[in-house]
Biopython code that builds the backbone (N, CA, C, O; Angstrom):
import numpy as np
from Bio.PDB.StructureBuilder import StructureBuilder

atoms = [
    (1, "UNK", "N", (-20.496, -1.782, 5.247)),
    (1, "UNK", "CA", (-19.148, -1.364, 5.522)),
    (1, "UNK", "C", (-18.219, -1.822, 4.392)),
    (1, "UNK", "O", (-18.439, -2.882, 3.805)),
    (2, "UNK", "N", (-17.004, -0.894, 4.029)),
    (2, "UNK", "CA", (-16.571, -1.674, 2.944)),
    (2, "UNK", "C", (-15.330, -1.800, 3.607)),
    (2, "UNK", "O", (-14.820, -1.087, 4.470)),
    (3, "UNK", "N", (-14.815, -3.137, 2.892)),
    (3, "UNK", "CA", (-13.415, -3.768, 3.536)),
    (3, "UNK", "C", (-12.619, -2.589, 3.279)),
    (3, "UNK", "O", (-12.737, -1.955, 2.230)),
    (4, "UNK", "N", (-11.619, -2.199, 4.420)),
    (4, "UNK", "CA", (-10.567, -1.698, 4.270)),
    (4, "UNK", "C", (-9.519, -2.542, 4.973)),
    (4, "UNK", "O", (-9.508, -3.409, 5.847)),
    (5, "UNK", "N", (-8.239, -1.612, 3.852)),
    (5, "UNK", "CA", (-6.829, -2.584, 4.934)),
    (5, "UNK", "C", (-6.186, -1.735, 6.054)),
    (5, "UNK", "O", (-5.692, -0.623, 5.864)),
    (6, "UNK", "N", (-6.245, -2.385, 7.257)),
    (6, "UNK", "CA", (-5.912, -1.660, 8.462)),
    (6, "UNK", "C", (-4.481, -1.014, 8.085)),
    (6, "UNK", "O", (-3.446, -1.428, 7.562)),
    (7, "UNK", "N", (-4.915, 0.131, 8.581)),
    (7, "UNK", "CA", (-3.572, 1.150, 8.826)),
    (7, "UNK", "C", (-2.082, 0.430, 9.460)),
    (7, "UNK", "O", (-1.014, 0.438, 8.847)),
    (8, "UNK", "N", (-2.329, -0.242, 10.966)),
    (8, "UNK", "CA", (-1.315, -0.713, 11.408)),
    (8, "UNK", "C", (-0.908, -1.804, 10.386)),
    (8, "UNK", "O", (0.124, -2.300, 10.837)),
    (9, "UNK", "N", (-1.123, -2.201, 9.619)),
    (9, "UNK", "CA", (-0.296, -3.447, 8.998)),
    (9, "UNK", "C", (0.074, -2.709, 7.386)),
    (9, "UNK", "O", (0.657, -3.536, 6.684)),
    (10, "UNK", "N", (-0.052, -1.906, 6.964)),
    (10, "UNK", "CA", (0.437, -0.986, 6.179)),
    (10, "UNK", "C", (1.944, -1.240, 5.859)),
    (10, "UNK", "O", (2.383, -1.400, 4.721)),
    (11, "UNK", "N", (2.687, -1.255, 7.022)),
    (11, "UNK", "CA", (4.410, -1.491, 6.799)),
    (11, "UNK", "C", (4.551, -2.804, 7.265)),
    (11, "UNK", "O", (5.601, -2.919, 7.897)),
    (12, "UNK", "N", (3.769, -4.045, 7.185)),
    (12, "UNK", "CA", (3.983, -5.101, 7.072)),
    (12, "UNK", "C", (4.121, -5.313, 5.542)),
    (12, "UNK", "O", (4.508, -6.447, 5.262)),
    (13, "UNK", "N", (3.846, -4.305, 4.243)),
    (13, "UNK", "CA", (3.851, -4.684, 2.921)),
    (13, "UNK", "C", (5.047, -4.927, 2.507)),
    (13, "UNK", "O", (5.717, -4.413, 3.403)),
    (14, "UNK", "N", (5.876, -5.419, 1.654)),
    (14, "UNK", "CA", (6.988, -4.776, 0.939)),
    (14, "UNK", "C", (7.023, -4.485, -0.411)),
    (14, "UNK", "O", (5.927, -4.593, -0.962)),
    (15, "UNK", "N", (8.161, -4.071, -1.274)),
    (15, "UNK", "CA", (8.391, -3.790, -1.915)),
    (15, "UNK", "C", (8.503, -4.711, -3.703)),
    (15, "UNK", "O", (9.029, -5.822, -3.640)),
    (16, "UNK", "N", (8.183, -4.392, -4.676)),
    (16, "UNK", "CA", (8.470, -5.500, -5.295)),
    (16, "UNK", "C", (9.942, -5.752, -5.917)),
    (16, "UNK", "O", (10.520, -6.787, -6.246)),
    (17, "UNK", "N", (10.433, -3.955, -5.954)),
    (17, "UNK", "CA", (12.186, -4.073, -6.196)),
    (17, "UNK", "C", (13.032, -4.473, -5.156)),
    (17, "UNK", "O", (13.836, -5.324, -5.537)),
    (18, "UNK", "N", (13.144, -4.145, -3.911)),
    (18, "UNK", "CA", (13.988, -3.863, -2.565)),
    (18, "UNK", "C", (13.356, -4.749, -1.888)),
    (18, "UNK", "O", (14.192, -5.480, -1.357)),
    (19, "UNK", "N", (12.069, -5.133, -1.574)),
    (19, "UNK", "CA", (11.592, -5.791, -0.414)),
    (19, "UNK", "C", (11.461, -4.312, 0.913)),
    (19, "UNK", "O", (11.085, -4.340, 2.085)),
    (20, "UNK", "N", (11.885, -3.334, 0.174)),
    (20, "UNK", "CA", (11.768, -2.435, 1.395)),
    (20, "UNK", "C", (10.227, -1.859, 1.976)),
    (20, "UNK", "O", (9.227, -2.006, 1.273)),
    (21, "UNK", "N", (10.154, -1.170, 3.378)),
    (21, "UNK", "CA", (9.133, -0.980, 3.605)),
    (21, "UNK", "C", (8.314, -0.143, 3.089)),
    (21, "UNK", "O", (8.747, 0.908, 2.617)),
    (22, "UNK", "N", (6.961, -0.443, 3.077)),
    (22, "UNK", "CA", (5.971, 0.568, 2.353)),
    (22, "UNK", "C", (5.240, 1.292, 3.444)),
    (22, "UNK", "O", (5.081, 0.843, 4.579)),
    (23, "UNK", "N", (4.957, 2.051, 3.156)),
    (23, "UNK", "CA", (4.303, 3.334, 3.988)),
    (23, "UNK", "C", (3.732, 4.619, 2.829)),
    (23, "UNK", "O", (4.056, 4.994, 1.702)),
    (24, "UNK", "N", (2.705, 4.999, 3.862)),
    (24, "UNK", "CA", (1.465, 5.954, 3.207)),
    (24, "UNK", "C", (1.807, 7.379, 2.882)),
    (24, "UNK", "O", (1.933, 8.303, 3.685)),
    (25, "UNK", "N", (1.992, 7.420, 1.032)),
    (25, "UNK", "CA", (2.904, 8.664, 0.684)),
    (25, "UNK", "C", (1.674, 9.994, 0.253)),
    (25, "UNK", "O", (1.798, 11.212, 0.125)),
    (26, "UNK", "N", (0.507, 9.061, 0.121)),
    (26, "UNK", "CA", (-0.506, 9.916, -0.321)),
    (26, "UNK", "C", (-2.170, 8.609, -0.255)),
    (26, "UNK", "O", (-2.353, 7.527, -0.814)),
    (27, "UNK", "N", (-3.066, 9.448, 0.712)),
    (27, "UNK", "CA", (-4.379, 8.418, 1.212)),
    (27, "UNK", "C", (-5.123, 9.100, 0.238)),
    (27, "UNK", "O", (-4.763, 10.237, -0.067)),
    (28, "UNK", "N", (-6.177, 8.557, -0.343)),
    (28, "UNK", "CA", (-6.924, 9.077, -1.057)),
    (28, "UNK", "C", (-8.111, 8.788, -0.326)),
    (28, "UNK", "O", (-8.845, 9.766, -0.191)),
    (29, "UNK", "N", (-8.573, 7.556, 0.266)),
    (29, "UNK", "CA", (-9.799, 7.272, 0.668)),
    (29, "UNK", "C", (-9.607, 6.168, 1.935)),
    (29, "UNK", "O", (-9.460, 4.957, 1.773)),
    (30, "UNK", "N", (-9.642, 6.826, 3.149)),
    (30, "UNK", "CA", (-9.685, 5.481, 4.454)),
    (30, "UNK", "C", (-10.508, 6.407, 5.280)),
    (30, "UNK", "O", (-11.314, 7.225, 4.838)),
    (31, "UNK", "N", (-10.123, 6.116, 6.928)),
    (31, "UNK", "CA", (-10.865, 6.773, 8.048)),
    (31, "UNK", "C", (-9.519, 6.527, 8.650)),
    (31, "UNK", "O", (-8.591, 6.531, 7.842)),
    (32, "UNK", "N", (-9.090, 6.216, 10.477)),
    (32, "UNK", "CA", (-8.487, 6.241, 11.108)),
    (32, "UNK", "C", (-7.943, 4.817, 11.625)),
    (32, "UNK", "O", (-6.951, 4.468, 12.264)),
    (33, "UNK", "N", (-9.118, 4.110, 11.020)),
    (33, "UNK", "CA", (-8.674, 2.493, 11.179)),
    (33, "UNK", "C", (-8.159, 1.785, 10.050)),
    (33, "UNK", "O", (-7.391, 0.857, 10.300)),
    (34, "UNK", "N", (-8.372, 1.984, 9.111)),
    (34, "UNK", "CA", (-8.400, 1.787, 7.220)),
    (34, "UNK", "C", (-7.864, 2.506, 6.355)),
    (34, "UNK", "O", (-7.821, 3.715, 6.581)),
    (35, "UNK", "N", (-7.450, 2.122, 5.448)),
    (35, "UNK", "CA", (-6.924, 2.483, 3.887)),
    (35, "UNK", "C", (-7.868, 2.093, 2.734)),
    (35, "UNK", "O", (-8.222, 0.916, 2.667)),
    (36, "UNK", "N", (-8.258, 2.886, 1.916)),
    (36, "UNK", "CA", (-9.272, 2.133, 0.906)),
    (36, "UNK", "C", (-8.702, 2.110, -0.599)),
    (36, "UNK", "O", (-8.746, 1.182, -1.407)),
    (37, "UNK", "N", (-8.097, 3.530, -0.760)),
    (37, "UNK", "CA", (-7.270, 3.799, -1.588)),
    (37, "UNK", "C", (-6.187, 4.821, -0.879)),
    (37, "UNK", "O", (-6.255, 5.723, -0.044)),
    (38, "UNK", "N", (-5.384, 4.336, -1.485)),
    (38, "UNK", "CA", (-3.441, 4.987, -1.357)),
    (38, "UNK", "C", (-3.035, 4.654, -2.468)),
    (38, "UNK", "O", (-3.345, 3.983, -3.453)),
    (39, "UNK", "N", (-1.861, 5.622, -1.859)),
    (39, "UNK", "CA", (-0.293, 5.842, -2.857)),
    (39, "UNK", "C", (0.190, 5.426, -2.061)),
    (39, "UNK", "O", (0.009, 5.747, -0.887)),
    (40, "UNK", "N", (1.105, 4.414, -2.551)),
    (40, "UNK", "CA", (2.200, 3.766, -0.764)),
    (40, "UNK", "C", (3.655, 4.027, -1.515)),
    (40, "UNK", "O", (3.610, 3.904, -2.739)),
    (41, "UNK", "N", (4.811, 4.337, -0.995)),
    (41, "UNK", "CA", (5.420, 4.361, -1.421)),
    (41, "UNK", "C", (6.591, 3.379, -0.968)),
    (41, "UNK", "O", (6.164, 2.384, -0.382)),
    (42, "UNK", "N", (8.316, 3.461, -1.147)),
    (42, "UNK", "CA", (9.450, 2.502, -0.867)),
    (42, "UNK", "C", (9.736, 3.222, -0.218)),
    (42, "UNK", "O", (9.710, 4.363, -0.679)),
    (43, "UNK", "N", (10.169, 3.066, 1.187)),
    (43, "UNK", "CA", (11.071, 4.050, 2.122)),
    (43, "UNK", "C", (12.425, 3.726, 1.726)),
    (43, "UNK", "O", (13.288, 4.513, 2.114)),
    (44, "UNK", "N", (12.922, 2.375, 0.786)),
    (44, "UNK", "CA", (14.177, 2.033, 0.225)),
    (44, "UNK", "C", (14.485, 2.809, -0.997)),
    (44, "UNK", "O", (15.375, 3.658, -1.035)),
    (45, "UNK", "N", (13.854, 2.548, -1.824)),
    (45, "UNK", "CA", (13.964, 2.588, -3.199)),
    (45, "UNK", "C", (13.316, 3.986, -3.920)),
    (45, "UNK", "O", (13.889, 4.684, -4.756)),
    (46, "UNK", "N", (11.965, 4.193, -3.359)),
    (46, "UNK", "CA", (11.270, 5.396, -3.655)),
    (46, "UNK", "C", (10.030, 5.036, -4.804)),
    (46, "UNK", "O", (9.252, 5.736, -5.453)),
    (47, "UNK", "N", (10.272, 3.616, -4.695)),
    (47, "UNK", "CA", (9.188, 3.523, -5.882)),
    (47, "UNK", "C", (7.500, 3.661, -5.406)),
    (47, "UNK", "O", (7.293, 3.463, -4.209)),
    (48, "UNK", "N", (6.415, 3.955, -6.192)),
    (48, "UNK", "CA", (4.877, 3.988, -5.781)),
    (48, "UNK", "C", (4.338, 2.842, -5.966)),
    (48, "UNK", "O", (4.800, 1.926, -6.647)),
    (49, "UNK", "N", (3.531, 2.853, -5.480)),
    (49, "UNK", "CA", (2.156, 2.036, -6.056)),
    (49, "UNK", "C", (1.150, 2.378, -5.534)),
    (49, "UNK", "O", (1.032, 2.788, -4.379)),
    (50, "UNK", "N", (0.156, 2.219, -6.493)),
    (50, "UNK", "CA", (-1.205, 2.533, -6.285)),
    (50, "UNK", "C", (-2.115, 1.740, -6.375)),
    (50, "UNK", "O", (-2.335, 0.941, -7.284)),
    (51, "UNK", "N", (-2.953, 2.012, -4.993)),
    (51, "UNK", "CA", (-3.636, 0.457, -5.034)),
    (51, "UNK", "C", (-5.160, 1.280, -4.451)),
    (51, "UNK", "O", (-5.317, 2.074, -3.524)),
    (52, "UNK", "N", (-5.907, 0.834, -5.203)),
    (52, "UNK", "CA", (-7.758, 1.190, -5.591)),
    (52, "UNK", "C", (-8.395, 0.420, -4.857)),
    (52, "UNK", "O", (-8.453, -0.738, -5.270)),
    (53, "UNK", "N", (-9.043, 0.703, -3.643)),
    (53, "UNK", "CA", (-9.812, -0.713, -3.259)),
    (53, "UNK", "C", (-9.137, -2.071, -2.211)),
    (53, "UNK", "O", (-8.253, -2.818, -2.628)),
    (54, "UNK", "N", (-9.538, -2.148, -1.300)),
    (54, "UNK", "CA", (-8.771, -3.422, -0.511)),
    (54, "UNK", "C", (-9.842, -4.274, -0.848)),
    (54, "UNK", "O", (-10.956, -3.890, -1.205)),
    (55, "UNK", "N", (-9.473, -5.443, -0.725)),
    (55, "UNK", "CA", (-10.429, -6.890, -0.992)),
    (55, "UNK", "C", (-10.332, -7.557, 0.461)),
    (55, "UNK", "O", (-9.588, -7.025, 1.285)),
    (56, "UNK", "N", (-11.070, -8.721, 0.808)),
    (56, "UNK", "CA", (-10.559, -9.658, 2.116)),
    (56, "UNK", "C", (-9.508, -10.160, 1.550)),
    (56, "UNK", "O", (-8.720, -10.338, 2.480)),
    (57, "UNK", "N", (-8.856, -10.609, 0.256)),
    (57, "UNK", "CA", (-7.742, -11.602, 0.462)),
    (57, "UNK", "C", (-6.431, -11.597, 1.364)),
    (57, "UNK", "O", (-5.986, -10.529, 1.783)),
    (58, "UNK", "N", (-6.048, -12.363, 1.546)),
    (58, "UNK", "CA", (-4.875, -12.602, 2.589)),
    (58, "UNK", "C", (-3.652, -11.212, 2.172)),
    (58, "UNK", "O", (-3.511, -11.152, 0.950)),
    (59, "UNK", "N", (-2.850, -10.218, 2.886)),
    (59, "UNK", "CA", (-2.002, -10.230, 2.557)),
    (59, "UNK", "C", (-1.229, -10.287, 1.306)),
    (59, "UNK", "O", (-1.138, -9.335, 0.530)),
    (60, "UNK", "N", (-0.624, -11.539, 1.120)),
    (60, "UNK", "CA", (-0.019, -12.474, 0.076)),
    (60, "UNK", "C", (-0.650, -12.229, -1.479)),
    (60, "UNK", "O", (-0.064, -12.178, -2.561)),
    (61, "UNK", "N", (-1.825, -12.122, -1.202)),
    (61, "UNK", "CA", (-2.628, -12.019, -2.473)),
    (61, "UNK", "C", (-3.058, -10.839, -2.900)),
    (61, "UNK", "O", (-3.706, -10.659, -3.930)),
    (62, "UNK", "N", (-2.532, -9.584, -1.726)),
    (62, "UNK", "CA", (-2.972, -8.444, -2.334)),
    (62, "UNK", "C", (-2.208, -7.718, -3.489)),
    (62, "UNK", "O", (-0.983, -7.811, -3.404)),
    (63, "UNK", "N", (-2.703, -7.005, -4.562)),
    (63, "UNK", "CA", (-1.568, -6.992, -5.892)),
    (63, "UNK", "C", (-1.504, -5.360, -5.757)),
    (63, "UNK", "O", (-2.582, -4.773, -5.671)),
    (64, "UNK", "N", (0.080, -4.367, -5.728)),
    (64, "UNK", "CA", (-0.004, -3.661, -5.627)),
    (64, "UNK", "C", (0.687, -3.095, -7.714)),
    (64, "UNK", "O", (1.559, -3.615, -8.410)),
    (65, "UNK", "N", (-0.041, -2.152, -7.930)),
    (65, "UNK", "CA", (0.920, -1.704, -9.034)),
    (65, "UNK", "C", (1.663, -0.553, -9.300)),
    (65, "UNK", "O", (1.138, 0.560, -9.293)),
    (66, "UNK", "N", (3.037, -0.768, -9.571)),
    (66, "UNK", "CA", (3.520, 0.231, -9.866)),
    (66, "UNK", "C", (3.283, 1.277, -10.419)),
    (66, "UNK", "O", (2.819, 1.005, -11.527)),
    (67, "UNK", "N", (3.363, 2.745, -10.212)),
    (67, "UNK", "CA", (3.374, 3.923, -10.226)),
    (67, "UNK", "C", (4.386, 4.513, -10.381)),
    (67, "UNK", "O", (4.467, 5.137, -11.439)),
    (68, "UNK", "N", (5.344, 4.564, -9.607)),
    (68, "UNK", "CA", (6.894, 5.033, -10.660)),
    (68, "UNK", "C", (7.882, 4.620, -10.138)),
    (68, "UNK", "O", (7.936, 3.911, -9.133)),
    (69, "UNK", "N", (8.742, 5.022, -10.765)),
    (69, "UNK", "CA", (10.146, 4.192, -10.271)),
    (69, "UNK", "C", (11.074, 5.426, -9.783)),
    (69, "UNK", "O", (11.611, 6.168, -10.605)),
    (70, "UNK", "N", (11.224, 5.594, -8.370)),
    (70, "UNK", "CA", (12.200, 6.940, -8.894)),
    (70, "UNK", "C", (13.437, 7.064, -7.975)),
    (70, "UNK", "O", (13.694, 7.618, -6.906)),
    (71, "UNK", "N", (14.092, 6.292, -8.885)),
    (71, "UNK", "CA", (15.859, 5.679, -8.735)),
    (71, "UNK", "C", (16.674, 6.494, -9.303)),
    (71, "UNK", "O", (17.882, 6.256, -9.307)),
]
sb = StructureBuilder()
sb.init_structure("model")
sb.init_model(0)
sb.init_chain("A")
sb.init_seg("    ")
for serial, (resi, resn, name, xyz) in enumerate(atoms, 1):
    if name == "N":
        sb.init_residue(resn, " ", resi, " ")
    sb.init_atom(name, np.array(xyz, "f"), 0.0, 1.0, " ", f" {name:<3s}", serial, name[0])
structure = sb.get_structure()
């Protein structure tokens, strides 16, 4: 099985400009419980990130990277 990050905690992420919430602007690879790869985007700000792959690390340690800025 490969780690995915649960769907429901998805908008527990935030933002790295706004702190605003993130939510799923484009899934590339999960099921109905999981995310494996996404596009998440800022419901504040509008910015992306794209993130390849979930790991076990905590939360805290997951690194999302920017994709665009669109302010």
């Amino acid at each position: 099985m490969v780690p995915q990050f649960p769907r429901d905690m998805v908008p527990l992420l935030r933002c790295n400009n706004d702190a605003g919430e993130l939510a799923i602007a484009k899934e590339l690879r999960g099921d109905d419980h999981g995310v494996l790869d996404a596009v998440l985007r800022c419901k504040g700000c509008g910015a992306e990130f794209r993130h390849r792959g979930w790991n076990r690390a905590p939360v805290a340690g997951i690194s999302l990277v920017r994709k665009t800025n669109r302010r």
